[in-house]
VEXLUM-624522 format. One record per residue (C-alpha): x, y, z; residue in one letter; residue number from 1. Coordinates in pm, 1 decimal, m for minus. Layout:
BEGIN
<east=X; north=Y; up=Z; aa=a; i=NUM> .
...
// end
This chain:
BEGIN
<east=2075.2; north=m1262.2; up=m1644.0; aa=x; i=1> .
<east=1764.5; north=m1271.3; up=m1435.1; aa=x; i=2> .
<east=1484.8; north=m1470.4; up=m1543.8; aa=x; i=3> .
<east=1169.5; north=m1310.8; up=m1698.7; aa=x; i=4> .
<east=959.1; north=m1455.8; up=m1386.9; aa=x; i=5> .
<east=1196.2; north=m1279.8; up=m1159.5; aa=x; i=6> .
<east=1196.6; north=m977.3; up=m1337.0; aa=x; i=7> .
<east=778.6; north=m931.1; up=m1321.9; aa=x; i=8> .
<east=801.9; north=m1004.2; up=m962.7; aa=x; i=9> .
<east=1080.0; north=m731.8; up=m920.8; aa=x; i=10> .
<east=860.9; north=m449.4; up=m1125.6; aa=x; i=11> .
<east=548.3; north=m564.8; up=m918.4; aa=x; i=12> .
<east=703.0; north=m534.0; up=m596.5; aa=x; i=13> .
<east=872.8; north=m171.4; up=m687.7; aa=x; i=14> .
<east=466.4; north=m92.7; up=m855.4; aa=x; i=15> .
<east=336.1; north=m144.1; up=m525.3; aa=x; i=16> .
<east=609.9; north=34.8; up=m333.0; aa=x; i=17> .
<east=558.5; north=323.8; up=m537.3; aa=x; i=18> .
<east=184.4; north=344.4; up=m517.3; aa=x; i=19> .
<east=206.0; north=316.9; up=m159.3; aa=x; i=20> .
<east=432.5; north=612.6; up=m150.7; aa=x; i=21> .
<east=122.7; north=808.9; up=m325.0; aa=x; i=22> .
<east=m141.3; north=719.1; up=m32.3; aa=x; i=23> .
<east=m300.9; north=1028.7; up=130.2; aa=x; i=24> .
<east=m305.7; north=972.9; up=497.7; aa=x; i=25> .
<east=m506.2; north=1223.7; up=705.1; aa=x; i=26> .
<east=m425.7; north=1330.0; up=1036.9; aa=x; i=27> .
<east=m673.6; north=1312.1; up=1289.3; aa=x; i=28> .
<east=m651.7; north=1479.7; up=1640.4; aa=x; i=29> .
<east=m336.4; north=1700.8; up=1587.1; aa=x; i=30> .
<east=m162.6; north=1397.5; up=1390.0; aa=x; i=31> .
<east=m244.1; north=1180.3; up=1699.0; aa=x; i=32> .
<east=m436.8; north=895.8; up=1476.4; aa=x; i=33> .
<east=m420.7; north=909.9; up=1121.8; aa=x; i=34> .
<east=m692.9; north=747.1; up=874.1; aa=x; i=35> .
<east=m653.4; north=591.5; up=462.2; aa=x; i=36> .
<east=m941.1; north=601.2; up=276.8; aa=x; i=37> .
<east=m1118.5; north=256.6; up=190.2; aa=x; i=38> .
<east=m1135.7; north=379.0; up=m163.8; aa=x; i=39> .
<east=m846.4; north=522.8; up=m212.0; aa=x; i=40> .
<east=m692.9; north=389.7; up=m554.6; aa=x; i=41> .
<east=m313.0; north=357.8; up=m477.9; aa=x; i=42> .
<east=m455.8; north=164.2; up=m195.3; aa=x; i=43> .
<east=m655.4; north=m62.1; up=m409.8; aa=x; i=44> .
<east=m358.7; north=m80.7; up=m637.9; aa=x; i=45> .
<east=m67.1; north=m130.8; up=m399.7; aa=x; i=46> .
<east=m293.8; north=m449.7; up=m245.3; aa=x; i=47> .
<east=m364.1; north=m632.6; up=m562.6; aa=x; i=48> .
<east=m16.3; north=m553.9; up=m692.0; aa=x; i=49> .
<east=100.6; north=m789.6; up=m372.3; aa=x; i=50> .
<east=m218.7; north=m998.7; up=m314.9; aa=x; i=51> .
<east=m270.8; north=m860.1; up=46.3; aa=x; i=52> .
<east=m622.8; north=m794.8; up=196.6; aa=x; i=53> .
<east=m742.3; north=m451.6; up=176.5; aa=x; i=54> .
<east=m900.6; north=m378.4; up=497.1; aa=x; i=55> .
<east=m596.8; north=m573.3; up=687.3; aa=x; i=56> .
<east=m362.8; north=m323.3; up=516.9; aa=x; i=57> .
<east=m607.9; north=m3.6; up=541.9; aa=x; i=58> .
<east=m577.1; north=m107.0; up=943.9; aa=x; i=59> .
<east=m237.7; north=m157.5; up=969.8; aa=x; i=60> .
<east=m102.6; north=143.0; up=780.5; aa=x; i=61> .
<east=m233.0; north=335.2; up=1078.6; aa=x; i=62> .
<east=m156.1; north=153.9; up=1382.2; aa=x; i=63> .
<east=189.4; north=72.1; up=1554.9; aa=x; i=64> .
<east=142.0; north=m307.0; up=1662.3; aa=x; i=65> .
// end
């Protein structure tokens, strides 16, 4: 019962939630900071899967505010 337009937004939403749970993060300064790599591909997936900037989300995955 839900249309097809729905449904591709549905499995691109859950795409992109899953490659983000795949993203290496490394600690840095006894998991103090913590770093994504710019060319890290579940990264470059997750952003075009949800049309988000790259570096914006790169930043953000690491920082509280």
């Amino acid at each position: 019962g839900v249309k097809e337009s729905h449904q591709m937004t549905i499995f691109r939403i859950i795409a992109a939630i899953l490659h983000l749970g795949n993203l290496e993060i490394q600690g840095e300064r006894d998991w103090e900071a913590c770093s994504v790599s710019g060319e890290d591909e579940h990264l470059s997936n997750f952003c075009s899967l949800l049309g988000v900037e790259h570096g914006q989300m790169q930043h953000w995955l690491c920082h509280r505010k």
